[in-house]
Structure formats: structure tokens, C-alpha cells
N, C-alpha and C positions, 0 to 999 in steps of 0.2 A: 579589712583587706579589700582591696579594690576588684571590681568586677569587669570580666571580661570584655571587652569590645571587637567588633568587627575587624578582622587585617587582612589586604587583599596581596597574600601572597606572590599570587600570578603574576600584577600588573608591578608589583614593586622589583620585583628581581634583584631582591635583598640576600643576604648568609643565612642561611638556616638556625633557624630557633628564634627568628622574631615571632612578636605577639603584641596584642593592644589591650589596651586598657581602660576604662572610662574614669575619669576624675570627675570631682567637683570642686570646685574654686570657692573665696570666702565667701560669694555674693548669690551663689547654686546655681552659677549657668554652667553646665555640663561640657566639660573637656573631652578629648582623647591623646593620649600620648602612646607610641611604638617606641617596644628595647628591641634592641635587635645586641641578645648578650656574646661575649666571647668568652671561650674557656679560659683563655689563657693573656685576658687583657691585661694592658698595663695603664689603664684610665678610660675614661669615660667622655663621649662629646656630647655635650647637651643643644643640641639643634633648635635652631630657632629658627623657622621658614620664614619667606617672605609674605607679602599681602599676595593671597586668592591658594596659597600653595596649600599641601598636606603631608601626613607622612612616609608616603607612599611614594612620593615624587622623589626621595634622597636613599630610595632601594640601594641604586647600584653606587652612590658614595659612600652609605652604610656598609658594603662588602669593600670598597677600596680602602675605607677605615678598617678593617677587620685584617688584613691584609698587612697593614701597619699594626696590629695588636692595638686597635681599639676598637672597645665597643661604642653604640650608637645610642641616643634615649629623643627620641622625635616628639613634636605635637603638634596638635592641631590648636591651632587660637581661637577662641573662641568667635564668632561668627564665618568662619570657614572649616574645610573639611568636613569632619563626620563631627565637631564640635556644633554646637546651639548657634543656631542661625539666630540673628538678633534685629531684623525686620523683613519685610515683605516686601518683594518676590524674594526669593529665600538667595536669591543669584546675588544682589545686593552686596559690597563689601562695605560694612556700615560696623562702629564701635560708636557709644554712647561717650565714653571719654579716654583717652591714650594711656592711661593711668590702671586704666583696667587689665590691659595685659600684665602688669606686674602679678597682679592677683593671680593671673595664670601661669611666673616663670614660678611664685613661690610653692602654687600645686605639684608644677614638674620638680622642681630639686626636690620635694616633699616625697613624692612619690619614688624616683628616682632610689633616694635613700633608701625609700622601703619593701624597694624591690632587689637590694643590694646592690645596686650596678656600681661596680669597681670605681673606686677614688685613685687618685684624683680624678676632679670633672672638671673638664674643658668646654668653655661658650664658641659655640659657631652660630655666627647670626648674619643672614644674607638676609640682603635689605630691607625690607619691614622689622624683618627680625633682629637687622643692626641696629634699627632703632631701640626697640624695645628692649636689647641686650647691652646696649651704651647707658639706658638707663638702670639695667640691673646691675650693673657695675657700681653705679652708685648706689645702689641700694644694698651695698655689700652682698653679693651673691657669693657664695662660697666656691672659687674655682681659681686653679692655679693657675691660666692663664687666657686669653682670650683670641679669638681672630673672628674677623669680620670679610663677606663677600656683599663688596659693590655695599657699603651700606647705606640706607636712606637717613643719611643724616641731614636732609636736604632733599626736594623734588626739583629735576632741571623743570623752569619754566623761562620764556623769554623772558628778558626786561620788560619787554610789552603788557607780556600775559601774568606777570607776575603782582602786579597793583589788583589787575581784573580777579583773578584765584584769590586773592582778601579780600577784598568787595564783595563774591559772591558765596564766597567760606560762612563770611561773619554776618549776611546778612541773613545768607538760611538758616543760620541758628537763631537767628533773632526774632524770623515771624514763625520756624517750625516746621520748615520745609526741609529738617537736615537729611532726613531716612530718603531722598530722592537720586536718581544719579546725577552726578557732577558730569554738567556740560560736553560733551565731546567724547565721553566715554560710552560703553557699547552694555547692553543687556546680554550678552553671553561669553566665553570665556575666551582668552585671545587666542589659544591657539586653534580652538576651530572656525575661530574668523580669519584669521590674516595666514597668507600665503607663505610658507618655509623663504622664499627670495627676499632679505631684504629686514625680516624680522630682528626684534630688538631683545629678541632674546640669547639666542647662539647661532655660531658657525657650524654646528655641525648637524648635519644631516638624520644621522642615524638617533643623536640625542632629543632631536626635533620630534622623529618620527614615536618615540619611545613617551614623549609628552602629551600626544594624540593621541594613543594607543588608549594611555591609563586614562584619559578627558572622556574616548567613547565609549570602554566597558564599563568605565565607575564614575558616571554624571555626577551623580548625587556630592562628589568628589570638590564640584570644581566652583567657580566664582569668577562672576563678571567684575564691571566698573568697580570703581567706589562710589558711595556716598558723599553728598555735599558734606555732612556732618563727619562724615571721616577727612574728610580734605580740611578743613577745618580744623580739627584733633592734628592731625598730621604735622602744617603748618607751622602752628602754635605749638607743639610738643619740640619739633626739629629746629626751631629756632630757641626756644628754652633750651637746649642740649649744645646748641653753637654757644652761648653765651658762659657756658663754665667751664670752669678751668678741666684738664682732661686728668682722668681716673690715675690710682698708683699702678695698677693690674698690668702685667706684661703683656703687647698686644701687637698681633700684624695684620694687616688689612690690604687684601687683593681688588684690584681694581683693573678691569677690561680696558684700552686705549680707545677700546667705539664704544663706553659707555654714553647709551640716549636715555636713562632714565632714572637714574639719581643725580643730583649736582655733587659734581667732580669737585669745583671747588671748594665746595665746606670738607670733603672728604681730605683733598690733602691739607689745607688749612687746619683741618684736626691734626690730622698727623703729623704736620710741623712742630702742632703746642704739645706732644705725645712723648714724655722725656724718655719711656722705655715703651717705645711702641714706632714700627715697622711699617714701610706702605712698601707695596710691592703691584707694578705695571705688571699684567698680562698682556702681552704682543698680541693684537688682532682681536682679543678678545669682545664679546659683547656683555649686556649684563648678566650672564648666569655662568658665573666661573666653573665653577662646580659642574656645569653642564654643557663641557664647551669638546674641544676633538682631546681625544686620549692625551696626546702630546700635552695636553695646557691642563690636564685634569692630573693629571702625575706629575707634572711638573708644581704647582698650586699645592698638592695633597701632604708631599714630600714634604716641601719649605715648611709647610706648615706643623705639619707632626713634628719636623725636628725642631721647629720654634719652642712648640709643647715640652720640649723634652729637654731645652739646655738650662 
């Protein structure tokens, strides 16, 4: 039986009866996963955050799923949230190898199961977690259908900057310098550095404010840059994943029109080669669909449970 974990009710402003959990994965760096159960579900979303997120951050879409009669099962990926920090300064967003999150979706279905959370399960994976969810797909994950927000199937980089981002991916792994931050990235988390005007996260205000709220009671929460060694990982994983033909799995996939921070193009370029699978434009939106004004969040949530459901 898995043992309890931390869950910060307050800042999540999730449905009543969430709870956390501490896992271990096959390799013992220690996990956290949040259910957030329904009485009366009709399946299950197995949430995939993106890079620096937790579980705590998808409170109020765990209650908008709940709302559609589904329940929620969240995690923390290992080197962020309340999961095992995996180098120093603990802020670091750093994995040893992109491979390794797998180890972590097969603790969450694992657990998942054995906490009963209502079948079918459904993958939502927003960006990092598109990644790592595109590739659980092929690792035959057991779920009846899929959707993805903004996924990092791809990082926008210029032309310019994109030779330079391999050059300096491949050559910090080479002498050992990967656990460092990657260039131009910041030592603390974005939203208490960058200004609500302009941000590349959402249009809305209230959701913005609700992202600073949870960053200033629960630090311990949150995650700067990445690492060279994750940008590296990253690269090399998201261009392995462009290169294969796309999964059987039924799938739709939301995308903002101001998306600045996954490449749009490999995202509909997937979804072109996708014989049963869906892309769908958010008007206005920026990258966090999911966290964007009411109107786009109902609208998005909607499409998407009925996707789940035909």
C-alpha cells in the first residue's frame, strides 16, 4: 500500500476527496501522484504536467473534469514538484535520460490501478508531458483515448539558435557540464520573474494570479530553467518521436494561435500523419490551454471529454 504524501488542498482548489501519495518508480527515485476521485465517474484522466509543473497546478481543471464525471490521477515527475529533485540547486529542471519518465507513467497506471480509480483511463499530456505521453502511447499504455495541450513535440527555436541549442546540448554531455543551466534560462521560476503583460503563458488574469499564489505559499513546489543535460534529452527524444510513424490510439490535440513555446510545426505535422487523431486551434490562446479565460477552458474541456466519449 502506498503511503501518504503531502497535498496542498488550499492552493489547489481542486473537488473534495483529493489525496497524495508517495510512489516509487523501478530505479527508487521517489514519486508523488494526486486522485482527486468521483463518486460517480465515468473514467479516469491520467495527467501528465509539463516541465517545472505539479499536481497542484490542475486543482481547478481536476473539479472542471469532475463536473463532466471524470475523475483526476496527477503526478509529479520525478525531478520536480514534491517528487526527488535529481541535482543541485534543487530549482534545476534536470533528468539524466528522457527514457526515465516512462519508469514514472508505468508507477502512475500501477498505482492508479491500485487505488481503483475508475476505467477507462484517459492521457492528458500538456507539454513535457505531451512528450513523455506520445511516447507512452507507444509503450502501449493502457487508455482508451488520448489528448494532448500544446505538446512539446518539438521546442520553438530560431533557425539561428537551433544549430547553437545542438552544439551546446551535445557538447555538455560530452565533457559533464549537463546538471548546469542552459544558456538564457533563469535560476527561479517564471512566474515570479516575468510580468502578467505579455507572458507566455496565458491570457488570463485571474488564472495568472492563481499560479503566483500556489509559487508563493508552496516554494518547495516550483522549478526554474532546465538543464543543459535536459535540453539535450529533450532535443534528442522530440526529434526521435518526429521520425515515427504516429500511434493507433484515438487522439485530439489543442493548440493556442500565440503559441511561443513548443514548435507548432511538428505539432500539426504530427497531426496531419494522425489517421484517427484531431488538432484543434484555440483562438487567442497562449501556451496553457488548460489555463486560459473560462470561455477557452469550457470550450477545450468540452471537445475534449466528448472526444473521450465517442
Amino acid at each position: 500500500m502506498s503511503e501518504a504524501a503531502p497535498y496542498f488542498d488550499g492552493i489547489a482548489e481542486g473537488p473534495e476527496g483529493g489525496y497524495a501519495l508517495w510512489l516509487t518508480a523501478e530505479d527508487g527515485v521517489r514519486l508523488r501522484v494526486v486522485h482527486w476521485p468521483h463518486a460517480a465517474a465515468r473514467g479516469t484522466v491520467l495527467l501528465m504536467p509539463g516541465r517545472t509543473e505539479y499536481a497542484e497546478k490542475y486543482g481547478r481543471t481536476a473539479g472542471e473534469f469532475a463536473e463532466r464525471g471524470l475523475a483526476t490521477f496527477a503526478i509529479d515527475w520525478r525531478g520536480q514538484g514534491l517528487a526527488d529533485r535529481l541535482a543541485e540547486p534543487a530549482l534545476l529542471g534536470h533528468v539524466a535520460q528522457f527514457g526515465d519518465y516512462q519508469r514514472d507513467v508505468r508507477a502512475m497506471v500501477a498505482a492508479a490501478k491500485a487505488e481503483g480509480a475508475v476505467e477507462p483511463f484517459f492521457l492528458l499530456g500538456h507539454s513535457m508531458g505531451g512528450s513523455i505521453g506520445l511516447r507512452a502511447l507507444y509503450e502501449k499504455i493502457d487508455v482508451k483515448a488520448a489528448a494532448f495541450s500544446a505538446p512539446m513535440w518539438g521546442i520553438y527555436l530560431s533557425r539561428q539558435m537551433r544549430p547553437v541549442a545542438w552544439a551546446l546540448a551535445n557538447l555538455s554531455s560530452a565533457i559533464g557540464q549537463g546538471a548546469n543551466f542552459a544558456p538564457g534560462t533563469k535560476s527561479e521560476t517564471y512566474v515570479m520573474t516575468e510580468p502578467f503583460d505579455d507572458n507566455m503563458l496565458t491570457t488570463d488574469r485571474d488564472m495568472w494570479a492563481y499560479m503566483v499564489r500556489q509559487a508563493e505559499a508552496q516554494p518547495e513546489l516550483t522549478l526554474a530553467g532546465p538543464s543543459l543535460g535536459w535540453l539535450a534529452e529533450a532535443l534528442r527524444e522530440t526529434l526521435a518521436l518526429h521520425r515515427m510513424p504516429s500511434p493507433q490510439t484515438r487522439t485530439i490535440t489543442f493548440l493556442g494561435t500565440q503559441e511561443r513555446i513548443v514548435d507548432v510545426e511538428r505539432i500539426k505535422d504530427r497531426m496531419k500523419r494522425w489517421n484517427n487523431g484531431r488538432l484543434v486551434m484555440v483562438e487567442g490562446a497562449e501556451h496553457e490551454v488548460l489555463v486560459e479565460k473560462p470561455a477557452m477552458r469550457a470550450k477545450v474541456l468540452d471537445e475534449m471529454v466528448q472526444f473521450f466519449f465517442e
